[in-house]
C-alpha positions as CSV (number, residue, x, y, z in Angstrom):
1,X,177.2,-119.5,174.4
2,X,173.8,-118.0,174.5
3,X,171.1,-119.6,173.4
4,X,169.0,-116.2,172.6
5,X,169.7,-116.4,169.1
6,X,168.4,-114.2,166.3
7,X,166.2,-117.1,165.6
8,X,165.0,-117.9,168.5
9,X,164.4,-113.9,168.7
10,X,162.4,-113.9,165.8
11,X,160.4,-117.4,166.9
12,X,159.7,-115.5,170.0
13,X,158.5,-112.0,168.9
14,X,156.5,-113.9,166.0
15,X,154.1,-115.8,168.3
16,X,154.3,-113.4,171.2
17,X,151.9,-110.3,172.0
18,X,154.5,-108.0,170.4
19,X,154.0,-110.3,167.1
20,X,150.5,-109.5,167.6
21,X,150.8,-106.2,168.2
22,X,152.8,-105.4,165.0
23,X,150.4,-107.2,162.9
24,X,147.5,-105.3,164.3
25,X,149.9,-101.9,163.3
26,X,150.8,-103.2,160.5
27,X,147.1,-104.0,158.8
28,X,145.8,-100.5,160.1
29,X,148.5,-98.9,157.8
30,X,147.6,-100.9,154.6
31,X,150.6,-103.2,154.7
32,X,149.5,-106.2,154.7
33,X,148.5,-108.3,151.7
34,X,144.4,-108.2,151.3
35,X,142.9,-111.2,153.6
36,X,142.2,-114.5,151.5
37,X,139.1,-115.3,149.9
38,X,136.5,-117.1,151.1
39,X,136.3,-120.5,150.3
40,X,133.5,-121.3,147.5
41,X,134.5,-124.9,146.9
42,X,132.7,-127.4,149.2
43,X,135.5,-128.9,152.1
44,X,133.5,-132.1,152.3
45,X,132.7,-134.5,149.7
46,X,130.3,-137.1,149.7
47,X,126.8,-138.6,147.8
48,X,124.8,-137.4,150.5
49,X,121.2,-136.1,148.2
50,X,121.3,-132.3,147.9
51,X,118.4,-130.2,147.0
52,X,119.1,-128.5,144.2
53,X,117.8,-124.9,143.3
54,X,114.4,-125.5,142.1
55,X,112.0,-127.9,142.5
56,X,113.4,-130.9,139.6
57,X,111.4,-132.6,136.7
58,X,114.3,-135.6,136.9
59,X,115.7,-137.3,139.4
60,X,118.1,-140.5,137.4
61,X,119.3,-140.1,133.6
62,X,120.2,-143.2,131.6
63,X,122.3,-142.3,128.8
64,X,122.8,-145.3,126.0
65,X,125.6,-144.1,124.4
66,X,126.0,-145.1,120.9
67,X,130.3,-144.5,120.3
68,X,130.9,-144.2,116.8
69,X,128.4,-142.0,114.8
70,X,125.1,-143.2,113.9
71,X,124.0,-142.8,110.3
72,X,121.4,-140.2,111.0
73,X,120.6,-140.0,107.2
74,X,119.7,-144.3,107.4
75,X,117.9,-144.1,110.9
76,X,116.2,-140.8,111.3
77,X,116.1,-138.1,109.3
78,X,114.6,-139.0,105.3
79,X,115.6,-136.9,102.9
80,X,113.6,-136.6,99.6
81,X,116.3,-135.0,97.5
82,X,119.1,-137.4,98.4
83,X,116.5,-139.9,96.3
84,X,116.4,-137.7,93.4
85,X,120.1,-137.1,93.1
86,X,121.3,-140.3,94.4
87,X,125.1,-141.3,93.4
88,X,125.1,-137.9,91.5
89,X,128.1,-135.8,91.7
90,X,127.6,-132.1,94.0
91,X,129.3,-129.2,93.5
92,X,129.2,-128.6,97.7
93,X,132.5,-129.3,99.3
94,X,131.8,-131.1,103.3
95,X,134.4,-131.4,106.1
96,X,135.6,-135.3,105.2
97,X,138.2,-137.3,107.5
98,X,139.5,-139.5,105.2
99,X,139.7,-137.8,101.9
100,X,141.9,-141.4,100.1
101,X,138.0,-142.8,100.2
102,X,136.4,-139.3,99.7
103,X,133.8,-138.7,97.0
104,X,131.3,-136.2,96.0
105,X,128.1,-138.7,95.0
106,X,125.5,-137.9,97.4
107,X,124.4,-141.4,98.8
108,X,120.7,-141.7,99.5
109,X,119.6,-144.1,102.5
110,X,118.8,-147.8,101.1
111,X,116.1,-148.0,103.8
112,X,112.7,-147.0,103.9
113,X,111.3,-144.6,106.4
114,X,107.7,-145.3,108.0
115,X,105.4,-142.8,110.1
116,X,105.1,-144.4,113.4
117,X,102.7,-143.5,116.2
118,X,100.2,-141.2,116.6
119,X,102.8,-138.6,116.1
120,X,103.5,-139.7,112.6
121,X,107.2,-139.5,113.0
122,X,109.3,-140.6,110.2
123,X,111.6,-143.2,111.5
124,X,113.7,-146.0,109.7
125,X,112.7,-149.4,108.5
126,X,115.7,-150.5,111.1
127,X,114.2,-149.6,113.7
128,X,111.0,-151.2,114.2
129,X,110.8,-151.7,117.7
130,X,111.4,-147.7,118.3
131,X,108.6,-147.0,116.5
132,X,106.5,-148.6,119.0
133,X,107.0,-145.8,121.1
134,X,107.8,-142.8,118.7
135,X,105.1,-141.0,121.0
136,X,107.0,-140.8,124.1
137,X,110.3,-139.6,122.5
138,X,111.5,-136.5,121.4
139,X,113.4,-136.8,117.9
140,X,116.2,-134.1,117.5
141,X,117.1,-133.4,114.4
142,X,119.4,-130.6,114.4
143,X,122.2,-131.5,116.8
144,X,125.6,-129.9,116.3
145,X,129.1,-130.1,117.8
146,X,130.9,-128.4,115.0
147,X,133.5,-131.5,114.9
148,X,134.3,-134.9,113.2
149,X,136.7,-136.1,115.7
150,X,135.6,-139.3,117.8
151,X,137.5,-138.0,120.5
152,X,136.8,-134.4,120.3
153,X,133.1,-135.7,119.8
154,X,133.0,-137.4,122.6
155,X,134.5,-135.0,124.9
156,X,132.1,-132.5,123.8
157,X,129.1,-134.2,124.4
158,X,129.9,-136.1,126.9
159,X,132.1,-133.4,129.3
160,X,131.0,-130.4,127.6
161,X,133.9,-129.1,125.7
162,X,136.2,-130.6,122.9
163,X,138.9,-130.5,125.4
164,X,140.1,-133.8,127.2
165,X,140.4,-134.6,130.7
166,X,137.2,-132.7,132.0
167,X,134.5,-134.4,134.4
168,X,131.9,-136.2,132.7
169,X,128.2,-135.4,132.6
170,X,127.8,-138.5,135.6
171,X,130.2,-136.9,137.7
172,X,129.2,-133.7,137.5
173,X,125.3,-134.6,138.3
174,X,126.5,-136.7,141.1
175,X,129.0,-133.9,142.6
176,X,126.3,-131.6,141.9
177,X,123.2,-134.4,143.6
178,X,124.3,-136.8,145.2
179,X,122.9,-140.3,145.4
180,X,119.3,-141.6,146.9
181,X,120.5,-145.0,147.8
182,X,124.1,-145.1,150.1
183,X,124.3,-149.0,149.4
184,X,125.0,-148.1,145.7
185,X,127.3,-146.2,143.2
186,X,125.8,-142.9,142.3
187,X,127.2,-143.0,138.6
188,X,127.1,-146.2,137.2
189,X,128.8,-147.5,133.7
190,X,128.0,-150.4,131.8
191,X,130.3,-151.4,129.6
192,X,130.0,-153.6,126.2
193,X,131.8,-157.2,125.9
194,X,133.3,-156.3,122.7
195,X,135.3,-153.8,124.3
196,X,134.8,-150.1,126.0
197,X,134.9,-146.9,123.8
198,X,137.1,-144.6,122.5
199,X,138.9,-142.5,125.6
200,X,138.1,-145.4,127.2
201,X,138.0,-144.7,131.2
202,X,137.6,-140.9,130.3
203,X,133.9,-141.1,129.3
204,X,133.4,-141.7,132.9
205,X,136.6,-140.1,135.0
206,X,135.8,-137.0,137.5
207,X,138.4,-134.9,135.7
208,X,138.9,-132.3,138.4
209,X,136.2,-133.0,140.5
210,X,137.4,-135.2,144.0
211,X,137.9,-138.9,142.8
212,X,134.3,-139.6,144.2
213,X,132.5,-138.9,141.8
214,X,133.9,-141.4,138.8
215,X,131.9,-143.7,137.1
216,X,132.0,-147.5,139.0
217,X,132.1,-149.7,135.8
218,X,129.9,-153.0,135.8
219,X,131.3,-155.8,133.7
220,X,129.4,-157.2,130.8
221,X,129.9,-160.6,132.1
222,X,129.4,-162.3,135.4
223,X,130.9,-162.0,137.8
224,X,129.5,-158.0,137.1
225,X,131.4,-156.7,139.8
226,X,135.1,-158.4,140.9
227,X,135.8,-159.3,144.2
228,X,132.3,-157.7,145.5
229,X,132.0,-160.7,148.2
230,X,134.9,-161.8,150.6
231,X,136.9,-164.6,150.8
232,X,134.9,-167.4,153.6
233,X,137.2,-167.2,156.5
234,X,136.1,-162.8,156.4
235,X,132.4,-163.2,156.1
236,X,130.6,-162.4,159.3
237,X,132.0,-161.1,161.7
238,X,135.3,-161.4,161.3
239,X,135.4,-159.2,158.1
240,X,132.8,-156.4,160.5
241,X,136.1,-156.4,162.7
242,X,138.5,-155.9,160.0
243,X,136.3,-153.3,158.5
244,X,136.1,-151.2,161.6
245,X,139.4,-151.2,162.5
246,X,140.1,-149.7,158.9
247,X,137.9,-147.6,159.4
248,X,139.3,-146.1,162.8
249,X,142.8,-145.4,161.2
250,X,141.5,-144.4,158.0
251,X,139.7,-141.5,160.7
252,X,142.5,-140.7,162.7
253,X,145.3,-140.6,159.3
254,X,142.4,-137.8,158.1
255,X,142.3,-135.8,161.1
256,X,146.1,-135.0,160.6
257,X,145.3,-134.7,157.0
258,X,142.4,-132.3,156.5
259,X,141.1,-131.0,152.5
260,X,142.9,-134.6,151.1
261,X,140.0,-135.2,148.7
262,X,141.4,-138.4,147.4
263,X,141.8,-139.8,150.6
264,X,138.2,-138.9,151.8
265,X,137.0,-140.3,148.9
266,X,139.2,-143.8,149.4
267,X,137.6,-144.1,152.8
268,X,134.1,-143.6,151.1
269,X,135.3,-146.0,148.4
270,X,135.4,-148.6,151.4
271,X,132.5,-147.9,153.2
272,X,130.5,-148.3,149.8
273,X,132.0,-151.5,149.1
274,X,131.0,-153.0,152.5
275,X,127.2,-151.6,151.7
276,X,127.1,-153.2,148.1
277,X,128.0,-156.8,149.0
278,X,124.1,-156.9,149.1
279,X,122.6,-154.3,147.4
280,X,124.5,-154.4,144.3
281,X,124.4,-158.1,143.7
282,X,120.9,-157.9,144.2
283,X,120.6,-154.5,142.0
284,X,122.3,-156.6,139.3
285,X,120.8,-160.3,139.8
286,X,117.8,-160.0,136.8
287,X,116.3,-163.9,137.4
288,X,113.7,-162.5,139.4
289,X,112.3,-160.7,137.2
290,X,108.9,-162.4,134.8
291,X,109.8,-164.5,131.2
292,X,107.6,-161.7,130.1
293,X,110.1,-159.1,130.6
294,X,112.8,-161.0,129.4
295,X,111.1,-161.0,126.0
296,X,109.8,-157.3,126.1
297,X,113.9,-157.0,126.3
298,X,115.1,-159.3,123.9
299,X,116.8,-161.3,126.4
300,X,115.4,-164.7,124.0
301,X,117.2,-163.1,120.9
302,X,121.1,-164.1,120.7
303,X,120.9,-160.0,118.8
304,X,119.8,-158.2,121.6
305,X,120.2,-160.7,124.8
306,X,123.2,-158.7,125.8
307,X,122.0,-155.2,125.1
308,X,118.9,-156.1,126.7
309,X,120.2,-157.0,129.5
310,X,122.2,-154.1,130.5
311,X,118.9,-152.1,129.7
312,X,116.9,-153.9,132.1
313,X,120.0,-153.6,134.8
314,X,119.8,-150.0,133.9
315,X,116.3,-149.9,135.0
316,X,116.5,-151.8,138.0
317,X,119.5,-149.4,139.0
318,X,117.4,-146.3,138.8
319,X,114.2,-147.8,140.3
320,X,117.0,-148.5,143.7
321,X,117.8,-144.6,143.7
322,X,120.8,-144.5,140.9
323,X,121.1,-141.3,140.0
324,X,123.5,-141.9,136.2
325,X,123.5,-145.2,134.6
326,X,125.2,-144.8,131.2
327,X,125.4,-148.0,129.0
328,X,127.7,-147.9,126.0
329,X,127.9,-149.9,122.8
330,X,131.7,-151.2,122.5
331,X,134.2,-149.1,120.8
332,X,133.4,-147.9,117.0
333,X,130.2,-150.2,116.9
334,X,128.3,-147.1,114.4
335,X,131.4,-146.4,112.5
336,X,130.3,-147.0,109.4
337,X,133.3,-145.9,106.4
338,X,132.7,-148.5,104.5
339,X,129.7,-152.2,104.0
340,X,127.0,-150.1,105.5
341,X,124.4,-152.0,104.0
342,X,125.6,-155.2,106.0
343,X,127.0,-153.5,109.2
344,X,124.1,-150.6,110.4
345,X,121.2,-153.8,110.3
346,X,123.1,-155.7,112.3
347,X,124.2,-153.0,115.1
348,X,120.3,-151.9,114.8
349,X,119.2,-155.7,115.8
350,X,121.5,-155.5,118.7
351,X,119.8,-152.1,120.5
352,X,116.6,-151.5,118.7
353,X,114.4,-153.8,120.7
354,X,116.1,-153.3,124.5
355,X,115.7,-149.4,123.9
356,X,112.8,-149.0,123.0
357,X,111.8,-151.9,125.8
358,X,113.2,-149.5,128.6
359,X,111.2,-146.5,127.6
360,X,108.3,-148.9,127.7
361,X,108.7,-150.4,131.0
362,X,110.1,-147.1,132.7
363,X,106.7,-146.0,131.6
364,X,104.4,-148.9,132.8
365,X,106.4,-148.5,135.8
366,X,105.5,-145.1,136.6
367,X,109.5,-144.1,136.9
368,X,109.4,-142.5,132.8
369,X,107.8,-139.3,134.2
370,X,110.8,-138.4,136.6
371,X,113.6,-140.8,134.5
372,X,115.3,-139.2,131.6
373,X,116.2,-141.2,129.1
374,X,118.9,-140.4,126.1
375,X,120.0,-142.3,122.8
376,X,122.7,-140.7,120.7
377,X,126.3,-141.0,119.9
378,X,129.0,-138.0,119.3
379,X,128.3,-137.0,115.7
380,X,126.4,-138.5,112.7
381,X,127.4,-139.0,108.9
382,X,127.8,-137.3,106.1
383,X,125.3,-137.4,103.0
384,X,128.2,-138.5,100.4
385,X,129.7,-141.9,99.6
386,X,132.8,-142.8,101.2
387,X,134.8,-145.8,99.9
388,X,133.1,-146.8,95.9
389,X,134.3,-150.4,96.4
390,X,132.3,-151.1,99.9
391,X,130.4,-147.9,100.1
392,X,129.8,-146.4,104.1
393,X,129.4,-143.0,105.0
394,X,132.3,-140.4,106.5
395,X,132.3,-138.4,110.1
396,X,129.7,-135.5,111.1
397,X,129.4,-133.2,113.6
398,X,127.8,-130.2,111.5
399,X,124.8,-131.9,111.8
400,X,123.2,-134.9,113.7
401,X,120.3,-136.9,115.8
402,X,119.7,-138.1,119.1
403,X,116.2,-138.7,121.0
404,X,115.4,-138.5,124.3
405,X,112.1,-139.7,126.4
406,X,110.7,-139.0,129.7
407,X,111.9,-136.5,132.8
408,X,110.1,-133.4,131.6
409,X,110.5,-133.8,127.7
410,X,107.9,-133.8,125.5
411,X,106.6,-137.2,123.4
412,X,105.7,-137.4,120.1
413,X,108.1,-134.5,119.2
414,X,110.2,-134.1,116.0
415,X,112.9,-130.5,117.2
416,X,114.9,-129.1,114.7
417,X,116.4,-129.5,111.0
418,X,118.9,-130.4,109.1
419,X,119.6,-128.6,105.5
420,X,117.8,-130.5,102.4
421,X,120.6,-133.0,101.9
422,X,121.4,-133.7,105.8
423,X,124.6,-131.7,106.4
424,X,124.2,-129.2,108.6
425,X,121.7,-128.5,111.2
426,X,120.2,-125.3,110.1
427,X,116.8,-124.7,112.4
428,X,116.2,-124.7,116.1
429,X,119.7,-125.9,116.4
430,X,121.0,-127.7,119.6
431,X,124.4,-127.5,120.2
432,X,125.6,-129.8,122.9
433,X,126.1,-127.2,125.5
434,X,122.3,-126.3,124.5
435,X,121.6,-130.0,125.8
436,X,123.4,-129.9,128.7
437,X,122.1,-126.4,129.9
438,X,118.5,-128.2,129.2
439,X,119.9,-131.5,131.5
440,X,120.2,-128.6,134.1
441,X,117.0,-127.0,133.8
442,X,115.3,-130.8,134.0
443,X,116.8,-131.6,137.6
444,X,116.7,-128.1,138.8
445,X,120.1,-127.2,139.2
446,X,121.7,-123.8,138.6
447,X,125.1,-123.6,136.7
448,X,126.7,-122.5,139.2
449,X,125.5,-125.4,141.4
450,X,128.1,-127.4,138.8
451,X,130.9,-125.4,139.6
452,X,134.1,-126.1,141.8
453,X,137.3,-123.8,142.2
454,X,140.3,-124.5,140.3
455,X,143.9,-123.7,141.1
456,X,143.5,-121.6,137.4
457,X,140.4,-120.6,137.9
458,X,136.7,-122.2,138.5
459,X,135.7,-125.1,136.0
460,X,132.1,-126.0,135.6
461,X,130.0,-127.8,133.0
462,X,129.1,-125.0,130.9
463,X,132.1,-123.2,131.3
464,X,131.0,-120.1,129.9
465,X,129.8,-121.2,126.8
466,X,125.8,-119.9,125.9
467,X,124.1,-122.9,126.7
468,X,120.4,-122.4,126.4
469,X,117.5,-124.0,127.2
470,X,115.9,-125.9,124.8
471,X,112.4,-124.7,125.2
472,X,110.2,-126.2,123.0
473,X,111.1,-130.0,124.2
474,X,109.8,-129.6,127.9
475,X,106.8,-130.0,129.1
476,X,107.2,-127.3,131.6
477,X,109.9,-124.4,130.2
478,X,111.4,-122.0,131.9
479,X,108.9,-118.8,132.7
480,X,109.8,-115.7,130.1
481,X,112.4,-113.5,131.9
């Protein structure tokens, strides 16, 4: 029997000249499908810096994430008429969560609110230690998500659209950056001991970006990193061997596995490990530094030792070339439905102090100017009683603060409104894809610089939502079109 079969005819005229030949024919007539694409997602993944598009005003963010919802109406935005119509009914119907403990007394703030600084900016009683530097933070008051959802919160502020499962903002800046220091994590998350947020790992995944680029969590507790140093009988030389041998098959299993983003990032995984056995245990070992910055921290308060400490970690991340250090208060912490006259004091004591300590000592440092710093959570609360028995405040995204201090953005700066009663933001608005369009504009990237191909589609940050620049909080705006 031959062995010229109509397979092996067609194997043969495929990869022959004739194959050739009848492709060449067949593309001059038009039948052929048109050529691919090109590629506009990067092959290669790593945290090696890139420049971005224009010349940045930040290099490292520190976000202190406050999960839960602080009271905006208790910490930083007085209103007058609240006073004059406390526990009165209103006739004005709000977006409530749990309508069982729902009521329609407005609920003016028990606390007083002080003009601190230079700047005269009204801030809370509670916060004391804030007010110490209300000069080199800019107070927004009219932030707005449009939902009362922790997770759809969350996601929005934190990935850029209600929607779960997206990158967050560390990932992105890190896919879109890299890192300045290849001994250490480019995105770094410190969690609380009472417990991480809500979504949990999700406020730090990569989403669809290449596993790279998650968050690398440092405990709250010693040891702050497990299993960082090897057993005895590896350390030396014998783990160097080990290491390198990995390292040869890890090569050789990706040459016969090109574009496998997850493995690339594995093998990266390991390599950074190696690197931080020193760096990170000295990145993260605070004895060294002088009893008076211990107490500018709080670390002699039982309130704020813990807080402070991950704020002074946060500081001596970014001073070693960390490019997102996120700390997070555990999950609910500012959650406030009901006993908020014993509960907000309490959570204040705990961050008051260590915040406004790291905008102080990023400053006397010299790192403020080109270190953004953030404080907010994903909504704030509404102006209404909820719960008559133990009376707390209900969910709100219509309208809500958060401060930031340093990398571009102006001190001493009260932005936006919210209406008379604290509602809804209602001037110079800043909704959260305003804020992250602005986080663009500070380290001089282009949207399009945070955006990777999709088997649906492309998927970046904005993702075709009208972020804007927020103007009138930088120190140097964008140049009128």
């Amino acid at each position: 029997m031959s062995h010229f079969t109509r397979r092996h005819l067609l194997a043969q005229s495929a990869f022959g000249l004739g194959g050739l030949a009848l492709l060449d024919l067949l593309r001059q007539d038009g039948a052929l499908a048109a050529p691919p694409k090109p590629e506009l997602e990067r092959r290669d993944y790593d945290l090696k810096p890139r420049l971005p598009a224009r010349a940045p005003q930040a290099r490292a963010l520190i976000s202190m994430f406050m999960q839960g919802g602080p009271s905006h109406l208790d910490l930083f935005d007085p209103k007058p008429e609240l006073a004059n119509h406390h526990l009165q009914e209103t006739k004005l119907r709000f977006q409530q969560d749990n309508t069982e403990q729902a009521s329609q007394k407005l609920y003016a703030s028990p606390w007083k609110f002080l003009p601190r600084g230079e700047c005269g900016m009204a801030l809370s009683e509670l916060l004391p230690h804030l007010g110490q530097v209300a000069d080199d933070i800019c107070l927004i008051r009219g932030m707005h998500t449009g939902t009362n959802g922790h997770e759809t919160g969350i996601s929005a502020m934190n990935t850029g659209r209600i929607l779960r499962g997206r990158p967050a903002l560390g990932a992105w800046f890190t896919y879109g950056l890299g890192s300045e220091n290849r001994n250490l994590p480019a995105f770094v998350v410190l969690t609380d001991p009472t417990g991480i947020p809500v979504l949990g790992v999700e406020n730090w995944q990569n989403g669809w970006l290449p596993s790279l680029f998650q968050g690398t969590v440092i405990r709250p507790r010693e040891p702050r990193i497990l299993n960082l140093d090897p057993p005895a009988h590896l350390r030396g030389a014998p783990q160097g061997r080990t290491l390198a041998y990995l390292q040869r098959l890890n090569q050789a299993h990706s040459a016969r596995h090109p574009g496998e983003h997850d493995l690339a990032a594995r093998m990266q995984s390991y390599e950074l490990a190696a690197r931080m056995q020193l760096a990170a245990a000295e990145a993260l070992d605070i004895s060294g530094e002088s009893a008076e910055t211990h107490r500018l921290y709080g670390l002699d308060h039982d309130d704020s030792r813990d807080y402070g400490t991950r704020c002074l970690i946060a500081r001596r991340l970014v001073e070693r070339g960390v490019r997102f250090v996120q700390i997070h208060t555990g999950n609910q912490t500012w959650d406030h439905h009901g006993g908020i006259q014993r509960t907000l004091p309490k959570v204040c004591r705990k961050i008051d102090q260590p915040g406004a300590a790291l905008v102080m000592d990023l400053k006397r440092r010299g790192l403020l100017d080109t270190t953004l710093v953030h404080w907010g959570g994903e909504m704030g609360r509404l102006p209404v009683v909820q719960n008559e028995a133990d009376i707390g405040r209900d969910h709100n995204g219509q309208g809500f603060s958060m401060w930031l201090a340093g990398g571009g953005v102006k001190g001493g700066l009260v932005h936006g409104e919210t209406d008379e009663i604290g509602y809804k933001a209602v001037q110079d608005t800043v909704n959260h894809y305003d804020y992250h369009a602005t986080l663009l504009y500070l380290f001089g990237l282009e949207p399009q610089q945070l955006t990777i191909t999709r088997p649906n589609g492309f998927g970046s940050l904005l993702d075709g939502q009208p972020g804007q620049v927020v103007a009138k909080i930088l120190e140097r705006p964008p140049s009128p079109a």
